[in-house]
ZAKE-381190 format. One record per residue (C-alpha): x, y, z; residue number from 1; residue in one letter. Coordinates in Angstrom, 3 decimals, padded with zeros to 6 digits. Example, Ala and Ser with C-alpha at 12.3 -4.5 7.8 and 13.67 -1.06 7.14 Angstrom:
// ZAKE-381190
- 012.300 -004.500 007.800 1 A;
- 013.670 -001.060 007.140 2 S;
END
This chain:
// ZAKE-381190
- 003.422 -014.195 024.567 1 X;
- 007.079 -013.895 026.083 2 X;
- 007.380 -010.662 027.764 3 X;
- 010.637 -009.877 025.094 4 X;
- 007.297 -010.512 022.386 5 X;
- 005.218 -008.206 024.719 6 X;
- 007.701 -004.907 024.375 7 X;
- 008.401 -005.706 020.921 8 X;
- 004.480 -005.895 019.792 9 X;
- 004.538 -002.686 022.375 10 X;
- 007.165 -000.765 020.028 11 X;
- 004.867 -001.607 016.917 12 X;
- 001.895 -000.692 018.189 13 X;
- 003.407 003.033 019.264 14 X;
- 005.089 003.581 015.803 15 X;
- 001.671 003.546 014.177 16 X;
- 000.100 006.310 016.227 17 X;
- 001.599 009.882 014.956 18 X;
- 000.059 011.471 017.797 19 X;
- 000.702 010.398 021.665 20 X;
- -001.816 007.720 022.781 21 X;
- -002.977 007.707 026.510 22 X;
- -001.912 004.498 028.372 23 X;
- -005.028 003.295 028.668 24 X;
- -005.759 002.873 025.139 25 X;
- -002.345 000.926 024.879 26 X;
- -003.196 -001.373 027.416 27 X;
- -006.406 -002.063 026.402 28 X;
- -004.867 -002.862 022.834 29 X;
- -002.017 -005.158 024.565 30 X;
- -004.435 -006.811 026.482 31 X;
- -002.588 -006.136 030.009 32 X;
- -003.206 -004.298 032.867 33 X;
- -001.938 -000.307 033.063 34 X;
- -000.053 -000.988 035.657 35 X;
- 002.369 -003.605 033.222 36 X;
- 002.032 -001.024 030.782 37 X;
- 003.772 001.774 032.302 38 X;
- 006.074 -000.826 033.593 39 X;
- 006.752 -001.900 029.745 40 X;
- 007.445 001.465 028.326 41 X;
- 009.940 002.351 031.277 42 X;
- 011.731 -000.404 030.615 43 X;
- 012.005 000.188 026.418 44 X;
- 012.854 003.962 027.811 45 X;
- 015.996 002.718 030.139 46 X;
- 017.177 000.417 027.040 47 X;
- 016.701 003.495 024.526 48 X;
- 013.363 003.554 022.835 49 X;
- 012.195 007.297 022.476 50 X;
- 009.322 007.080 023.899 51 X;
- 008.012 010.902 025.031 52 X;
- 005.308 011.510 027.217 53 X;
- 004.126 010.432 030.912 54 X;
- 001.136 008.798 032.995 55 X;
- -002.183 010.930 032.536 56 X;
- -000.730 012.601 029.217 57 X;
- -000.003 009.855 027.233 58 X;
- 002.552 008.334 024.897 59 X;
- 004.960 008.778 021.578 60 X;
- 007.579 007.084 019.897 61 X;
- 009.459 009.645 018.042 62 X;
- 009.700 009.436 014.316 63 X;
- 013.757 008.915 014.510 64 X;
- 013.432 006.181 016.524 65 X;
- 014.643 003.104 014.624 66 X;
- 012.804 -000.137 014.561 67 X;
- 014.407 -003.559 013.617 68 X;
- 012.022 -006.025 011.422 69 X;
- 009.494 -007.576 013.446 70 X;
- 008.695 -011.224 013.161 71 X;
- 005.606 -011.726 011.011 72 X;
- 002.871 -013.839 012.423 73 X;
- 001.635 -016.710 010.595 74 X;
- -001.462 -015.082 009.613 75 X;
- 000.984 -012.064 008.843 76 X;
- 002.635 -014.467 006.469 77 X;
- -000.173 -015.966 004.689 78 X;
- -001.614 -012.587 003.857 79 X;
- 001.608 -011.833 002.145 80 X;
- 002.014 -014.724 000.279 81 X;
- -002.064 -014.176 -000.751 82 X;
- -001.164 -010.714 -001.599 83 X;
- 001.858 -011.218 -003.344 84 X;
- -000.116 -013.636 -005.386 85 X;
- -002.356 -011.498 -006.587 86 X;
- -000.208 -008.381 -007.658 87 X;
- 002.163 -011.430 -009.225 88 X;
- -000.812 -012.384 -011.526 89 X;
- -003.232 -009.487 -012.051 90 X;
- -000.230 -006.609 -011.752 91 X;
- 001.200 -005.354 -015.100 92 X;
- 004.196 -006.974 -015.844 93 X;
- 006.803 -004.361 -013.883 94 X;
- 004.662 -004.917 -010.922 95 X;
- 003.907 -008.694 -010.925 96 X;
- 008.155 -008.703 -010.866 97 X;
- 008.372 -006.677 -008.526 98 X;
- 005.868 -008.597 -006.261 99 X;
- 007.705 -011.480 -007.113 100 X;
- 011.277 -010.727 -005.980 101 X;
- 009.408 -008.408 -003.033 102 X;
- 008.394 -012.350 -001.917 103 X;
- 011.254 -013.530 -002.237 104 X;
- 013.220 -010.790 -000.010 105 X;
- 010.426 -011.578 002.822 106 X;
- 010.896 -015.176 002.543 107 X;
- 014.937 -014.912 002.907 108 X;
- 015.009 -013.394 005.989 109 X;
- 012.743 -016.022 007.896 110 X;
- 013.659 -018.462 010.032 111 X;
- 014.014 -021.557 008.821 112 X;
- 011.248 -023.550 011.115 113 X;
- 008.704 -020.736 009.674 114 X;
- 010.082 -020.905 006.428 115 X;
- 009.628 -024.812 006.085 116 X;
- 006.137 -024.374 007.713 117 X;
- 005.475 -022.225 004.894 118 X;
- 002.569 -023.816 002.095 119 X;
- 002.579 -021.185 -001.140 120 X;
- -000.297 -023.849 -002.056 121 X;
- -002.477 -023.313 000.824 122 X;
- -004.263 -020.262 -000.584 123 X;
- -004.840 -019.339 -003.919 124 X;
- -005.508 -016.288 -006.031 125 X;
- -008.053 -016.994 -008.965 126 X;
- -007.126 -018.156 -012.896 127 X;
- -004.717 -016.953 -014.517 128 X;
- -005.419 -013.316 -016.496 129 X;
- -005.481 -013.303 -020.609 130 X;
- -001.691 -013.030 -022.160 131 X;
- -002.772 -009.285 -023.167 132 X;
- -002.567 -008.119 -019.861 133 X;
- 000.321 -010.371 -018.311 134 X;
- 002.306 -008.218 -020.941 135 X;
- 000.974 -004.907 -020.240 136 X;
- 003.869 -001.843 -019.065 137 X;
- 001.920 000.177 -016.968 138 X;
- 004.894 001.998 -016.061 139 X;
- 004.405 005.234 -017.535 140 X;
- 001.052 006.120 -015.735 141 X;
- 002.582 005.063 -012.528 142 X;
- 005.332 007.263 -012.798 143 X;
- 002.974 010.046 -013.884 144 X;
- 000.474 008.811 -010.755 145 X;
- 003.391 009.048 -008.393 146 X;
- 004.764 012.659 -009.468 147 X;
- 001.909 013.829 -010.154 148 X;
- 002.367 014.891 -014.200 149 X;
- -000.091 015.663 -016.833 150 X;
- -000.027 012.924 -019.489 151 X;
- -000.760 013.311 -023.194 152 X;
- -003.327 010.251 -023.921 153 X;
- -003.774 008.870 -027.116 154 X;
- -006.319 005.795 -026.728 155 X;
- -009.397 004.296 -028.556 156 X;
- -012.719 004.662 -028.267 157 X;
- -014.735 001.540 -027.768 158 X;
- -016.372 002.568 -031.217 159 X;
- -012.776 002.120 -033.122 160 X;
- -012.186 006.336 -032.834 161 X;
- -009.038 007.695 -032.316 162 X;
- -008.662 010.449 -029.276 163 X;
- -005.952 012.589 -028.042 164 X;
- -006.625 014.018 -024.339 165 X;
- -004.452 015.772 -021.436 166 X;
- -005.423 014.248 -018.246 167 X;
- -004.225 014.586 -014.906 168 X;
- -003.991 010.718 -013.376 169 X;
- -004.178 009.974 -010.006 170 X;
- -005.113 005.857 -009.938 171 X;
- -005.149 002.828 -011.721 172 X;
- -007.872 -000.050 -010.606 173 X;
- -006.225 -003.665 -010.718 174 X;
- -009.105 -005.886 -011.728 175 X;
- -009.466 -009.614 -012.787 176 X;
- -010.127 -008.603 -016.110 177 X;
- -009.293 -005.363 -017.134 178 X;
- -007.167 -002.218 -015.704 179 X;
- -008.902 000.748 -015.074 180 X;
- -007.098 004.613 -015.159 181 X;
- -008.686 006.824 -013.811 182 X;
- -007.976 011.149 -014.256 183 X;
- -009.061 014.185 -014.573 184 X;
- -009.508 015.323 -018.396 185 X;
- -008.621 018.860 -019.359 186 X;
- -011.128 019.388 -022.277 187 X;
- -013.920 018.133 -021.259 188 X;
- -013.777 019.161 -016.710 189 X;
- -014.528 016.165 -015.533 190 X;
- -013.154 012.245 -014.588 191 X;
- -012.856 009.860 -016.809 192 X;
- -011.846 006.233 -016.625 193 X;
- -010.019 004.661 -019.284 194 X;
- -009.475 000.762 -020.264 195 X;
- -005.668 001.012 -020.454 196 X;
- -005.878 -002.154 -022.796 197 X;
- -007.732 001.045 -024.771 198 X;
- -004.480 003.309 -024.414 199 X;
- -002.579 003.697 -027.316 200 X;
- 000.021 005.674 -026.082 201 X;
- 000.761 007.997 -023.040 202 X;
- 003.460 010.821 -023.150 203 X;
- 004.760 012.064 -019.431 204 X;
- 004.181 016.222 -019.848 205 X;
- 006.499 018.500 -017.702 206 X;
- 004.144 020.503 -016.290 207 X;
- 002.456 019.184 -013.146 208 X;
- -001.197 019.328 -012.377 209 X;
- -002.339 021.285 -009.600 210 X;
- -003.504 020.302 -006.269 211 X;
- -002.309 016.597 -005.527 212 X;
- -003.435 013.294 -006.577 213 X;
- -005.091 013.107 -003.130 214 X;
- -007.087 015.379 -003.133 215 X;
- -008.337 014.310 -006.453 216 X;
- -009.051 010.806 -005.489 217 X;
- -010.682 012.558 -002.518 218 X;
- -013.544 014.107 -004.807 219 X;
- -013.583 011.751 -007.112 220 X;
- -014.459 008.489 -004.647 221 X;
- -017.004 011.108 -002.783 222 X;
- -018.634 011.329 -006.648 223 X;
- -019.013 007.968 -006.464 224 X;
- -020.198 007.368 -003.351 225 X;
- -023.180 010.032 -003.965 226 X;
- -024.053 008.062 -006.612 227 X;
END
């Protein structure tokens, strides 16, 4: 590693502590001795990192302090491209797009040696999912998830019955074979998961649940985990 690589894997490693991080600990993670360490982060200070804090307190990079893209490591890359993969074939049709063109901006800004290095064929996600769910729109719950809305549900039972539910959503599980919602129902006080491929329809209400979707995944993996 160049020592240019060295401040610049420095500057990453700071941005994902929100809470200063005694030298030590940095160079231990670096791999270098403290003394190159406070050497490193005076020199990123003189060329205008914000970096707050001193020897025997410990370090911050502020919050404003803007980053440019880092280089991805081959390993980096391949877990992309895996990941990618996946959301491109198991995602509902909004999202495997979107994981599509997200590839595609990632794969732009490469250099060209890494980009012609690259083999989309090396690792592989598993078959391809039933046409059913390729076409799925899972937008709706997704924009309920994310601003955290009560949804009218009308779905079907796995016995052919017709119900109509308010739930409060907070996840969806992405699965090989099925898609899983998962929320809080009103009438009956208690989770429920539903097979969206079960969901008949699902009307965004105005009125927002309380608490946040956090703290209802919170409870409801703790549930789970006592189980």
């Amino acid at each position: 590693m160049t020592r240019t690589e060295r401040l610049l894997a420095l500057l990453q490693a700071l941005r994902t502590y929100r809470y200063p991080v005694s030298g030590q600990r940095l160079a231990e993670r670096m791999e270098i001795s403290l003394r190159t360490l406070y050497r490193d982060i005076a020199t990123l200070q003189a060329q205008g990192a914000d970096i707050e804090g001193e020897a025997g307190i410990g370090y911050i990079l502020k919050s404003s302090f803007f980053l440019p893209p880092l280089m991805f490591s081959q390993t980096e890359i391949e877990a992309l491209l895996l990941g990618t993969q996946w959301v491109s074939q198991y995602g509902d049709a909004p999202l495997s797009k979107a994981a599509t063109d997200a590839l595609s901006k990632i794969i732009d800004v490469l250099p060209k040696n890494i980009k012609n290095g690259m083999n989309a064929f090396a690792l592989r996600v598993g078959p391809p999912i039933p046409e059913s769910l390729a076409k799925e729109n899972l937008t709706v719950l997704r924009e309920a998830i994310r601003n955290q809305k009560k949804i009218c549900l009308d779905y079907r039972s796995q016995e052919g019955k017709c119900y109509q539910e308010i739930v409060w959503p907070f996840t969806i599980g992405y699965f090989t074979d099925c898609r899983i919602l998962v929320a809080w129902c009103e009438k009956q006080q208690d989770y429920r998961h539903f097979n969206t491929s079960s969901i008949i329809s699902a009307e965004i209400l105005n009125d927002s649940y309380p608490g946040s979707r956090d703290s209802l995944f919170r409870k409801w993996q703790a549930l789970q985990l006592a189980r």
